[in-house]
C-alpha positions, 0 to 999 in steps of 0.5 A, spaced: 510 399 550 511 402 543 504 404 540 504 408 533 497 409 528 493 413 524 489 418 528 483 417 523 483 409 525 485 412 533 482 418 534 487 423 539 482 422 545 481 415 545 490 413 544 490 419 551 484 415 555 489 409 553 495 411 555 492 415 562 489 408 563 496 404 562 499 410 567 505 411 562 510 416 562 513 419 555 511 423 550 505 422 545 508 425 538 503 427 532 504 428 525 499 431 522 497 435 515 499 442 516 500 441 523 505 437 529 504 436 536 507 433 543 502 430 549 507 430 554 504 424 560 507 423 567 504 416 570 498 417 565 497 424 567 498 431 562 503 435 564 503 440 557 501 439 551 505 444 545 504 444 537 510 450 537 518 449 538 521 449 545 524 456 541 516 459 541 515 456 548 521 459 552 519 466 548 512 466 551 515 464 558 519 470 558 514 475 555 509 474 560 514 475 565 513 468 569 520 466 569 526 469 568 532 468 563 536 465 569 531 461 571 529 458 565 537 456 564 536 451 571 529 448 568 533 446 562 539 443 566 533 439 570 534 442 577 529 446 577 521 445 574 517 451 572 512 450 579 519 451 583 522 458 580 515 461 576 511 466 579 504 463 582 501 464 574 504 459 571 500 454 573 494 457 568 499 459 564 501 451 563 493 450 563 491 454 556 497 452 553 495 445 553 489 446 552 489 450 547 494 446 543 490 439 545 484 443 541 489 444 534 492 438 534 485 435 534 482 439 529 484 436 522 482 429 525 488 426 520 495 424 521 500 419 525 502 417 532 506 414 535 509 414 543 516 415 546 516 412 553 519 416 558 521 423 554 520 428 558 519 436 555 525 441 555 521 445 560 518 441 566 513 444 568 512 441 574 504 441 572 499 435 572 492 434 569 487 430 569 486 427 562 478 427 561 479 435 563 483 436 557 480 433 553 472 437 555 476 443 555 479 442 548 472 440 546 469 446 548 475 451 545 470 449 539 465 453 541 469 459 545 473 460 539 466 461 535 464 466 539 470 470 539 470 470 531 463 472 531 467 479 534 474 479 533 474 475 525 480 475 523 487 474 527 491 479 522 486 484 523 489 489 527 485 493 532 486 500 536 484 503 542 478 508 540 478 515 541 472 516 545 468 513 550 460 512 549 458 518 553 455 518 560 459 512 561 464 511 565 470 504 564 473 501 569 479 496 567 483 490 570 490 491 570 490 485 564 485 489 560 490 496 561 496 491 558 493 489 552 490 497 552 497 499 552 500 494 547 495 495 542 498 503 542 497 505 534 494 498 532 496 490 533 493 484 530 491 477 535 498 475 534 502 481 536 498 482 542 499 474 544 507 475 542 508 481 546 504 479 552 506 472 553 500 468 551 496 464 548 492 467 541 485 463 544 487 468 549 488 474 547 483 473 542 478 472 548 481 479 551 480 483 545 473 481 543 471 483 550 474 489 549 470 490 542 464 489 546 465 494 551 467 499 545 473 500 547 476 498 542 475 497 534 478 495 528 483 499 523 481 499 516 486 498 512 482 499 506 481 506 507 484 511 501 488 516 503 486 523 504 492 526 500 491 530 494 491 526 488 497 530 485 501 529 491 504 523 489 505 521 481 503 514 479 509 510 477 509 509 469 504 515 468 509 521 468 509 526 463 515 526 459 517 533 461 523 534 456 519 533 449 514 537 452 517 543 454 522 543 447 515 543 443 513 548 447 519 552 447 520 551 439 513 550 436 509 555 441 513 561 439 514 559 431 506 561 430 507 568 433 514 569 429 511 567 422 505 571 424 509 577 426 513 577 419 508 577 414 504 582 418 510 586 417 511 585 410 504 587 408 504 593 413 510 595 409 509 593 403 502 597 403 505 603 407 510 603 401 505 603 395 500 609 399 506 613 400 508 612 393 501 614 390 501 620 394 507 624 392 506 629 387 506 627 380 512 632 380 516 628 385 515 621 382 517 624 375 523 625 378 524 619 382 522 616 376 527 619 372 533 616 374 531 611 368 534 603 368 534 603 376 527 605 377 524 601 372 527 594 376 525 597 382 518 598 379 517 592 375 519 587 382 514 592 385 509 590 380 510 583 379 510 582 387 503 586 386 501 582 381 503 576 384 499 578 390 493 580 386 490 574 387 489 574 395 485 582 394 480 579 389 474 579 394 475 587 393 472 590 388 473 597 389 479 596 392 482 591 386 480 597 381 482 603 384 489 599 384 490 596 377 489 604 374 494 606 379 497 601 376 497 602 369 498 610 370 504 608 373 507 604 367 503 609 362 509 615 367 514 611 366 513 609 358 512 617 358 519 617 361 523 613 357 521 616 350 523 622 353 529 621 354 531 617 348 529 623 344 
């Protein structure tokens, strides 16, 4: 019997109905937008339902501690079921698993079918269900699952353990619910509980959610900003250009202090040297006056620096007077001079 078709022209449940009817034995194979699967059937009977590789089941197996690695190998070889060399568990462990494949495979409700007879799973399970109970326990997934979002939103939230309990309340845990406290360690998501504790993510979600209500665990916000002083770490792309920052400074800070410094000194020197000069005696400035060309070169580069500097002690009127006589005296001596000494 072959018997291939469209899922939206034959929905899932009725071509299982079929096939449990016409007790056939094989293997129901779904291909749909996003998604695959395999129903596995022994005289119209499920005997597992997957929508991961043979690879994701044998992991899953291994991580619940159901079977050993050794005795996966005699399932693969056919001499040997689950049921013959798994612990007692492994009976609701084959369950939830088709269920919970049964209930993904039919959710987008689109895609093909078709049945290989007498294909046979890579692990035999060893397990027989009523066709008509999967499909109930499929349909009410729906629900449960609605309920476990209503708490636990998101499978890639990760949650912790809290750090304190209600006070005055006392907590008593099952052995499972310690595991899954363990596995959650600093935090872990749905999908890292059902990877490291070998179970489905129905599963696991339905575990955590109970422990959330429980408040014995919550989520980890990821979105929390660190409390790390803003200057500890430098956003890429804004660090200061040290090198032209520390030459400016060690060029351009100095230059005002040395600019100022110079004409500091050059008009303190400058006005010591006039002041000093006025208050010599006439007879010591006669004779310094005295040594003729010398010192009218010296006293007409001091006057033309004096002239040229008058402008910038204008706003001294007393100061600017007593300055041009003194100046005038001083030509008036040295004109005095000269024709003395031509005479």
């Amino acid at each position: 019997m072959s018997l291939t078709g469209n899922l939206e022209v034959f929905p899932l449940e009725e071509v299982l109905r079929l096939l449990a009817r016409s007790r056939k034995t094989g293997c129901l194979r779904v291909d749909g937008t996003g998604h695959q699967g395999r129903v596995f059937l022994q005289n119209g009977s499920l005997t597992l339902a997957m929508t991961g590789s043979d690879e994701d089941l044998q992991r899953q197996l291994l991580a619940s501690g159901l079977v050993e690695a050794a005795d996966l190998r005699r399932v693969e070889t056919g001499s040997a079921t689950l049921a013959d060399v798994a612990a007692p568990g492994i009976t609701e462990f084959v369950r939830e698993y088709t269920v919970e494949s049964l209930y993904r495979i039919r959710r987008p409700g689109s895609g093909a079918f078709d049945f290989v007879v007498d294909l046979q799973p890579r692990y035999p399970t060893g397990q027989i269900f009523d066709v008509e109970v999967g499909i109930a326990e499929a349909d009410r997934r729906a629900n449960e699952w609605a309920e476990i979002e209503s708490v636990v939103p998101d499978l890639d939230t990760p949650y912790r353990m809290v750090a304190e309990i209600p006070e005055g309340e006392e907590v008593t845990l099952a052995a499972p619910a310690w595991k899954i406290l363990a596995a959650l360690a600093g935090g872990a998501t749905v999908r890292r509980l059902s990877e490291y504790l070998g179970a489905t993510e129905f599963k696991a979600a339905k575990d955590l959610a109970e422990l959330a209500r429980r408040r014995l665990v919550e989520a980890v916000d990821t979105a929390t900003p660190s409390t790390a002083p803003e200057t500890a770490v430098e956003p890429i792309g804004t660090a200061p250009d040290t090198s032209h920052d520390e030459s400016w400074f060690q060029v351009a800070e100095p230059a005002p202090a040395a600019v100022d410094t110079e004409e500091s000194s050059a008009t303190e020197g400058w006005w010591q040297e006039q002041e000093t000069a006025e208050e010599q005696p006439e007879e010591t400035v006669a004779a310094t006056e005295s040594t003729g060309s010398d010192s009218d070169r010296f006293l007409e580069s001091v006057f033309s620096q004096l002239d040229a500097d008058d402008d910038s002690e204008s706003d001294d009127d007393e100061a600017d007077t007593g300055f041009n006589m003194g100046l005038l005296r001083r030509r008036r001596m040295g004109a005095a001079i000269r024709d003395s000494e031509e005479s």
